[in-house]
C-alpha positions as CSV (number, residue, x, y, z in Angstrom):
1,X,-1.7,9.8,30.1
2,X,-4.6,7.8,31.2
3,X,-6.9,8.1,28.2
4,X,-3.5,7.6,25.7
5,X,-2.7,4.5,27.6
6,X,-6.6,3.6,27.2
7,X,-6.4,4.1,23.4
8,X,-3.6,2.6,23.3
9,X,-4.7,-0.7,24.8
10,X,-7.9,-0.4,22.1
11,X,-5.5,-0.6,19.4
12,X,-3.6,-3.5,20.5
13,X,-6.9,-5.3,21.0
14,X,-8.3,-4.7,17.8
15,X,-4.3,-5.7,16.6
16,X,-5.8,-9.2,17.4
17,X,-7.7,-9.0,14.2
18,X,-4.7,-9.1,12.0
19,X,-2.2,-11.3,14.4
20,X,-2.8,-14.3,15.1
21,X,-1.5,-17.8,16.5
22,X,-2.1,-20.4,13.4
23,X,-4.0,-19.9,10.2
24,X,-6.8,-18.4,8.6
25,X,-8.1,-19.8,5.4
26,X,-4.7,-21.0,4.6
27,X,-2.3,-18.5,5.7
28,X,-0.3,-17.3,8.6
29,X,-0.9,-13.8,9.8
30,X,2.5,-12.8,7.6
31,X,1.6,-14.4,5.2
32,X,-2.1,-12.0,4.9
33,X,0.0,-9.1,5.5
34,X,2.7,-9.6,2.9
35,X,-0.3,-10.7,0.1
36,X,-2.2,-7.4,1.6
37,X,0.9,-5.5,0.8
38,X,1.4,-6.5,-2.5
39,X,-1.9,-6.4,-3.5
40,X,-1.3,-2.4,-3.0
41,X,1.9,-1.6,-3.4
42,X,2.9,0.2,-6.4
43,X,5.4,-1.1,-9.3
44,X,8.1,0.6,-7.5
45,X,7.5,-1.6,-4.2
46,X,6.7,-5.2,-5.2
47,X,9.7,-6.4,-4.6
48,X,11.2,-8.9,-2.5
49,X,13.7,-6.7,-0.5
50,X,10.6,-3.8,-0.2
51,X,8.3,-6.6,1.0
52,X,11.2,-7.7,3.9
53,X,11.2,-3.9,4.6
54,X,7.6,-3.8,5.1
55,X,6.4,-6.5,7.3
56,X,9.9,-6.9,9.4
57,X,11.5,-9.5,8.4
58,X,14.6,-10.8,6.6
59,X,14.8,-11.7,3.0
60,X,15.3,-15.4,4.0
61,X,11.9,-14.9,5.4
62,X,10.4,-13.1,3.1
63,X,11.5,-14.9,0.1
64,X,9.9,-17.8,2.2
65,X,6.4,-16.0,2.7
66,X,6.7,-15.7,-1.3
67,X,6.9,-19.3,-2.3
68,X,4.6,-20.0,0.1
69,X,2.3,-17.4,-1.8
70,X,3.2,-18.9,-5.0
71,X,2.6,-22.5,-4.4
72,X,-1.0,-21.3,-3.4
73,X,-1.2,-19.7,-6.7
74,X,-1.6,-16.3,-5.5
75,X,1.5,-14.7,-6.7
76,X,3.9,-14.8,-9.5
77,X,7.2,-13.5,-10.5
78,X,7.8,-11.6,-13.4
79,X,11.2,-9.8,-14.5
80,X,11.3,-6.1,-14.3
81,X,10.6,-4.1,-17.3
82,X,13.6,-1.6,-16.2
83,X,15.7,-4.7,-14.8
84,X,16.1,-7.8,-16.5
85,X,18.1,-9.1,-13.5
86,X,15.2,-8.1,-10.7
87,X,12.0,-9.7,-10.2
88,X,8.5,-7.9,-9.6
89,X,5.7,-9.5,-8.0
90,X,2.2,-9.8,-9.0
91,X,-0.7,-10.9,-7.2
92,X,-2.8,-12.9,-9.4
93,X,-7.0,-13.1,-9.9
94,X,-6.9,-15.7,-7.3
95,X,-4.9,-14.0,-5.1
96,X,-7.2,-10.9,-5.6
97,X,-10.2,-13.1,-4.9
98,X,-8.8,-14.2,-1.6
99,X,-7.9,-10.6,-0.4
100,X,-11.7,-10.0,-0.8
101,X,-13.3,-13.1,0.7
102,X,-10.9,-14.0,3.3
103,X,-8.8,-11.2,4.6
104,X,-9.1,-11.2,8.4
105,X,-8.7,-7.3,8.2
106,X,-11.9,-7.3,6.2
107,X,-13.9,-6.9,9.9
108,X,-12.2,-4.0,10.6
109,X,-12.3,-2.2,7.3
110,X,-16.4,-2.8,7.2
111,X,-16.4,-1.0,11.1
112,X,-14.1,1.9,10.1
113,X,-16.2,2.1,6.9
114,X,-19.1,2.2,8.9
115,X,-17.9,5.2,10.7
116,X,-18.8,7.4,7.6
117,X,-16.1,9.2,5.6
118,X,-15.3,12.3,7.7
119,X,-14.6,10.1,10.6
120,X,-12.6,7.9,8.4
121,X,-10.3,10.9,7.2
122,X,-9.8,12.3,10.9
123,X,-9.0,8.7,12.0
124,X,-6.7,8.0,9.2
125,X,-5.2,11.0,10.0
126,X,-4.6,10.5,13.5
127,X,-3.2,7.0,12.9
128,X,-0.6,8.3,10.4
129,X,0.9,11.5,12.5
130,X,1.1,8.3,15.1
131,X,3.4,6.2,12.8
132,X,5.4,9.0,11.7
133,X,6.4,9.9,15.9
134,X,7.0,6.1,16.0
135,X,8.9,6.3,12.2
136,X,11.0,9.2,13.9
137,X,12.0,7.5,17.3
138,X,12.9,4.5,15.6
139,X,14.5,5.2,12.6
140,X,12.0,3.3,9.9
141,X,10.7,4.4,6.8
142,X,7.3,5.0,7.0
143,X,5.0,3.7,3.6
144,X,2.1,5.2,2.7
145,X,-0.2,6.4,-0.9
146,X,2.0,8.2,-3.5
147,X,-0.7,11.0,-3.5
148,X,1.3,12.0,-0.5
149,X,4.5,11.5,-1.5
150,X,6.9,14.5,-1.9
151,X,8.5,12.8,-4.4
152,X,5.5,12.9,-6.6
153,X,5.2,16.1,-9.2
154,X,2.4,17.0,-11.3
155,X,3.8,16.5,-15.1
156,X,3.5,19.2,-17.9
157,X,0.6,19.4,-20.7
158,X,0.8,16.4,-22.4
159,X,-0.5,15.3,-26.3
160,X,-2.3,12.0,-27.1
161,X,-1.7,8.6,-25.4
162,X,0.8,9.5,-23.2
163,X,-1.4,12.3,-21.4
164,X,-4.1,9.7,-20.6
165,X,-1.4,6.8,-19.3
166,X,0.3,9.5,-17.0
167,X,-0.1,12.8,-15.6
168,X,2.6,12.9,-12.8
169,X,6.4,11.6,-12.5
170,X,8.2,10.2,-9.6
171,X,11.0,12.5,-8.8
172,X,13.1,9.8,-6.7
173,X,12.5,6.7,-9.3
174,X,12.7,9.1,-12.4
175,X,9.2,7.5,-13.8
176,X,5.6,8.2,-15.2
177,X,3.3,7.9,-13.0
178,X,-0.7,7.5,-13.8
179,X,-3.3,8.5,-11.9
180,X,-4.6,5.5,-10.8
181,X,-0.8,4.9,-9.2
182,X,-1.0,7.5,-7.1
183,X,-3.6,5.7,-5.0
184,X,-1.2,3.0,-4.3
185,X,1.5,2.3,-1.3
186,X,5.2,3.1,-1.5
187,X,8.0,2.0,0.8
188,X,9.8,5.1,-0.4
189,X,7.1,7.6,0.9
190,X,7.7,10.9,2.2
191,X,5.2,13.1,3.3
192,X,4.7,16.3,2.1
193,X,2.6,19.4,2.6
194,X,2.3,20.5,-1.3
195,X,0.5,18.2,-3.2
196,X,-0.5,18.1,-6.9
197,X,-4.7,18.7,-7.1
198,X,-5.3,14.8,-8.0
199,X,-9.1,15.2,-7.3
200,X,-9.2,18.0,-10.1
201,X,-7.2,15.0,-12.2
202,X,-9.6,12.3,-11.1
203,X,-12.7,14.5,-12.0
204,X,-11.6,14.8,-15.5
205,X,-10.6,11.4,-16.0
206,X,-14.0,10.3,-14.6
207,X,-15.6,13.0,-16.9
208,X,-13.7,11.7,-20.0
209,X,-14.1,7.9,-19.7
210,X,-18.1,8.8,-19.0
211,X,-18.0,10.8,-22.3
């Protein structure tokens, strides 16, 4: 219990990164994480009520957090291809360029990248069967990379265009998905044990766009 609670009280401190009293460069510690959010979330996610859902807050709040983002000129709205009546949101190249410069979290993704990339995988894989005990005892939705997803399904031989735009399909949304997409977060995730074989999918992708 000892070296849990001593773990424990690691993370919280290195928590201090990512909350914090006042702002950084502009923006409130919210306001990073719901920017950080969108700038990886997929098409499915960017919305306002997915965004309350992520960060814990209420869509007064989060609708908030938005303009705030907008009038920075970091984000914009834009009508859903699928929906006329709902609103996805985009981060812009400005937004993109502040993600990269400024992001306090920045620190911390240098030092875990400088752990080397089979410390990286163990550690991200501790972290998440953390949040999914935590996901469990509380109730919450846990969101994660749609590589993981069980809701993701490797699509049928395809011809042309539409093979190179989209190799997999969301069985919960009923939508393409391409293989860049399935790098990207999801408020809907579920885990699952049975994944498609994306790195066979990336190799040939790389192959093809080098030929």
């Amino acid at each position: 219990m000892l070296l849990a609670r001593e773990a424990v009280e690691l993370l919280v401190q290195a928590s201090r990164i990512w909350y914090f009293e006042g702002n950084q460069h502009g923006l409130r510690d919210r306001e990073w994480m719901a920017l950080r959010f969108l700038g990886r979330a997929n098409r499915f996610s960017r919305t306002p009520s997915a965004l309350a859902g992520f960060i814990g807050a209420t869509r007064a709040t989060a609708s908030q957090i938005v303009k705030t983002l907008e009038s920075k000129s970091f984000l914009v709205r834009k009508p859903s291809q699928k929906d006329k009546r709902s609103i996805v949101l985009h981060v812009t190249a400005q937004g993109e360029k502040c993600l990269n410069q400024h992001d306090p979290v920045n620190h911390v993704l240098n030092a875990v990248t400088a752990l080397g990339a089979d410390e990286c995988v163990r550690l991200r894989d501790l972290l998440r069967a953390i949040l999914s005990h935590l996901d469990a005892a509380h109730q919450r939705l846990d969101a994660s990379v749609c590589r993981d997803c069980m809701f993701l399904t490797e699509r049928g031989p395809g011809t042309g265009k539409r093979r190179a735009t989209a190799e997999f399909t969301c069985r919960l949304y009923r939508a393409p998905v391409a293989l860049e997409e399935t790098e990207l977060l999801c408020t809907n995730f579920e885990l699952t044990r049975d994944r498609p074989k994306l790195k066979e999918h990336r190799d040939l992708a790389r192959a093809a766009s080098q030929g």
